[in-house]
C-alpha distance (Angstrom), angle and dihedral (degrees) to the residues before:
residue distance angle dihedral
X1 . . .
X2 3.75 . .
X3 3.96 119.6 .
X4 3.75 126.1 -174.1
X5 3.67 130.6 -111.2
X6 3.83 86.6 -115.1
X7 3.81 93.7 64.2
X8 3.85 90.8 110.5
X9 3.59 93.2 53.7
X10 3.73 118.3 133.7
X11 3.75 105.1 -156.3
X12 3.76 121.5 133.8
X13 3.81 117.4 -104.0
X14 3.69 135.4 -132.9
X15 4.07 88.9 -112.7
X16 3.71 85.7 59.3
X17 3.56 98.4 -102.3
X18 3.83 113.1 155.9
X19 3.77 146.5 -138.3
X20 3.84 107.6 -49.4
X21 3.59 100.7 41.1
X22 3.33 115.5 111.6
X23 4.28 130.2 -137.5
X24 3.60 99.0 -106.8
X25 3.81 102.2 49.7
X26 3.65 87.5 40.6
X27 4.19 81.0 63.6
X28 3.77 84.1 45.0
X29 3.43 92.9 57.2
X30 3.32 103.2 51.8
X31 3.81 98.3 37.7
X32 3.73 84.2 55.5
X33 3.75 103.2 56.2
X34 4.26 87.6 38.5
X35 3.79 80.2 63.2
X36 3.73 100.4 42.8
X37 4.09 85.7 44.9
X38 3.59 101.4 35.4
X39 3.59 113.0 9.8
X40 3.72 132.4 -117.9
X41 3.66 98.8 -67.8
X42 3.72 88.7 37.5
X43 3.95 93.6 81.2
X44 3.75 142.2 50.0
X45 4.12 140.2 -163.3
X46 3.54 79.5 -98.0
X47 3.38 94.0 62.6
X48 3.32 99.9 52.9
X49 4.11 96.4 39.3
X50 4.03 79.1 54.7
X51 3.76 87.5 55.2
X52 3.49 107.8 38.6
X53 4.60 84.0 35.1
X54 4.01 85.4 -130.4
X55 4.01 130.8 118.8
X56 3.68 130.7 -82.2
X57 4.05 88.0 -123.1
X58 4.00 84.9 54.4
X59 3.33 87.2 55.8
X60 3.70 96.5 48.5
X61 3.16 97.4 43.5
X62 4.07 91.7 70.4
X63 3.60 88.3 37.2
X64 3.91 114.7 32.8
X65 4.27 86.4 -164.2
X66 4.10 136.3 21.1
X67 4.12 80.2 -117.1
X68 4.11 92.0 53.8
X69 3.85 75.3 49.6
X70 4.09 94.9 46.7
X71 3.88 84.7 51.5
X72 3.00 102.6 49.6
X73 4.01 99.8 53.7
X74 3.40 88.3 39.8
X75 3.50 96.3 60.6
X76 3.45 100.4 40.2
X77 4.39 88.3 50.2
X78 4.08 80.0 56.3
X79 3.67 99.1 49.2
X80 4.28 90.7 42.6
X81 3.97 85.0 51.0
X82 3.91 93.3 49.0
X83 3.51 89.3 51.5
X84 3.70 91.6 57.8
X85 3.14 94.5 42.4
X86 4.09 91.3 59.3
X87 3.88 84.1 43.1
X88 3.91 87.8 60.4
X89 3.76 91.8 45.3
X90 3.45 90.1 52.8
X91 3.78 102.0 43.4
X92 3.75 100.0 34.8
X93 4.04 123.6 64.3
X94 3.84 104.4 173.4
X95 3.99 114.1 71.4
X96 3.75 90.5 -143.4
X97 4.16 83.7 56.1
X98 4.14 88.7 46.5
X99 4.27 97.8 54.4
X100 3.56 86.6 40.3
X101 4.27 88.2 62.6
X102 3.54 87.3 30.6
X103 3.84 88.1 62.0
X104 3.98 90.9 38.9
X105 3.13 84.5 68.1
X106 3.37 99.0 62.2
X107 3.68 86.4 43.9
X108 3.98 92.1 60.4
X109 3.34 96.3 55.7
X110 3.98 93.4 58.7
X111 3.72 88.0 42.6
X112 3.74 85.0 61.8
X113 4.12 84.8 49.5
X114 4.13 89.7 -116.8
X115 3.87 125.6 119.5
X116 3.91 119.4 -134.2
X117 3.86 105.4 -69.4
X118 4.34 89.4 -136.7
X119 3.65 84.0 35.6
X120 3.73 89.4 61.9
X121 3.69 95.3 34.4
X122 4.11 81.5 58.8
X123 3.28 92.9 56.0
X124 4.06 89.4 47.5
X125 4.10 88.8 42.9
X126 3.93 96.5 126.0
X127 3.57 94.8 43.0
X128 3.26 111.1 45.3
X129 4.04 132.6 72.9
X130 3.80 118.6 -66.0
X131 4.00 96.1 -125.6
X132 3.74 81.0 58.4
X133 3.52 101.7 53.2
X134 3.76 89.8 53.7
X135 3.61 93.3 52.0
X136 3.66 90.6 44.3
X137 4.66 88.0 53.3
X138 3.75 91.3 48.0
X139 3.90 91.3 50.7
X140 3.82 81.6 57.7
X141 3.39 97.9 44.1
X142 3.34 100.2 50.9
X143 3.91 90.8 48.1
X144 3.54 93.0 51.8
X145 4.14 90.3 47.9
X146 3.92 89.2 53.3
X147 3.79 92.0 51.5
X148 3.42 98.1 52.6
X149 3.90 91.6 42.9
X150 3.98 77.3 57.1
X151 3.99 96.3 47.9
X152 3.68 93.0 48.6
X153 3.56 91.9 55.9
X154 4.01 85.9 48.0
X155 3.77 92.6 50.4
X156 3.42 95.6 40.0
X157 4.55 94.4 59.2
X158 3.06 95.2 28.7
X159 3.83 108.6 -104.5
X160 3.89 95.2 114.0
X161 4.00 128.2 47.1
X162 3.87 115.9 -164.3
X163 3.75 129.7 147.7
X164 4.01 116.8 -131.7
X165 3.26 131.9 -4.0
X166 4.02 128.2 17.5
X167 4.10 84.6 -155.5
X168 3.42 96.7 47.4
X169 4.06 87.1 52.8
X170 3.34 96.7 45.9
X171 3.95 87.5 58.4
X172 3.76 95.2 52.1
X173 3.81 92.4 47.1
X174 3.85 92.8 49.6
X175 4.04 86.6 51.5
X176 3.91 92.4 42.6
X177 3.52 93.2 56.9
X178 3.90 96.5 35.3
X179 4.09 86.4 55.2
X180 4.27 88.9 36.5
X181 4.07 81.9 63.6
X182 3.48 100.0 39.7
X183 3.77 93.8 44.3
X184 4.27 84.9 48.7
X185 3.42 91.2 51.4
X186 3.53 108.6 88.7
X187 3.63 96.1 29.3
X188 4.17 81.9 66.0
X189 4.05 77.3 -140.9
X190 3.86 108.7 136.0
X191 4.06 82.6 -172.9
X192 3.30 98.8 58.8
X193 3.92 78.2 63.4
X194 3.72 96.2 43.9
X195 3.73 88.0 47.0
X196 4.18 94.9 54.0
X197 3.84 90.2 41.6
X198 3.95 95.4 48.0
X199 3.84 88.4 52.9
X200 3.49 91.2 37.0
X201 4.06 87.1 61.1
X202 3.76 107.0 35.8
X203 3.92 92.6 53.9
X204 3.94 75.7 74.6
X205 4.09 101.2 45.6
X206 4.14 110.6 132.5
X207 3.62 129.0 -135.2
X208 3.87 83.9 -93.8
């Protein structure tokens, strides 16, 4: 996708970002927390112009489309969440230790009053723009992959106790804390989250 000439610029934004930051993550920015507030047919280019007090057509011109936008924050939120998820791996020994910053996670982004950005998406999935929805089933599938690559290593010393599939787990734990956020959400009750997510994860504790 296209991106303008000024995309090294260092000017200060209207969301406070400062020198260094450059015009197109700037966009990124704020097109990701309009999705994690509002969802993806909850904002427009205006929006964001409003935000960032630039033109539509300088908006554009990094992003051609509002789905080369959606892309692109998508796919930047999945890389940022693969790195901490190979930060936790590399950290964290116990399995036990790992789900519980997996779910923290989850926590943070509520803390920062935001939903999931491919939890949102989800929610979106017939409506928005079919590169999207791809991006948005590979974000899942890769979460649910690392989980189970977790819960095998929990089954297999000890420190987890599950009966079936690691996969299949990893799928309801991904849902249970996608729905433990959601359900949080309009309570504005991050323990109503930490609650779900610490029941969620001890129905699984090991003999260890």
């Amino acid at each position: 996708m296209a991106q303008g000439t000024d995309d090294k610029a260092t000017r200060k934004g209207a969301n406070g970002n400062g020198p260094g930051v450059s015009t197109r993550s700037r966009i990124l920015d704020i097109g990701e927390r309009l999705v994690q507030v509002r969802g993806f047919n909850g904002f427009s280019y205006a929006d964001v112009a409003t935000e960032l007090s630039v033109t539509k057509a300088s908006l554009h011109y990094h992003f051609p489309s509002k789905a080369d936008l959606g892309e692109a924050i998508i796919t930047r939120y999945a890389e940022r969440f693969a790195d901490a998820l190979a930060a936790i791996d590399a950290e964290v020994a116990a399995a036990p230790a790992k789900l519980a910053a997996y779910a923290d996670l989850y926590a943070q982004v509520l803390r920062d009053e935001r939903m999931c950005l491919c939890g949102m998406l989800a929610a979106e999935y017939e409506t928005i723009p079919s590169p999207i929805r791809g991006s948005v089933v590979r974000f899942l599938d890769d979460n649910e992959a690392w989980l189970a690559v977790v819960l095998e290593q929990g089954r297999r010393d000890g420190s987890l106790s599950f009966v079936g599939s690691a996969a299949v787990l990893a799928r309801s734990i991904v849902s249970g804390l996608e729905g433990a956020l959601l359900i949080a959400r309009p309570y504005r009750a991050i323990e109503r989250f930490e609650t779900a997510a610490a029941q969620l994860l001890a129905s699984l504790a090991g003999a260890v």
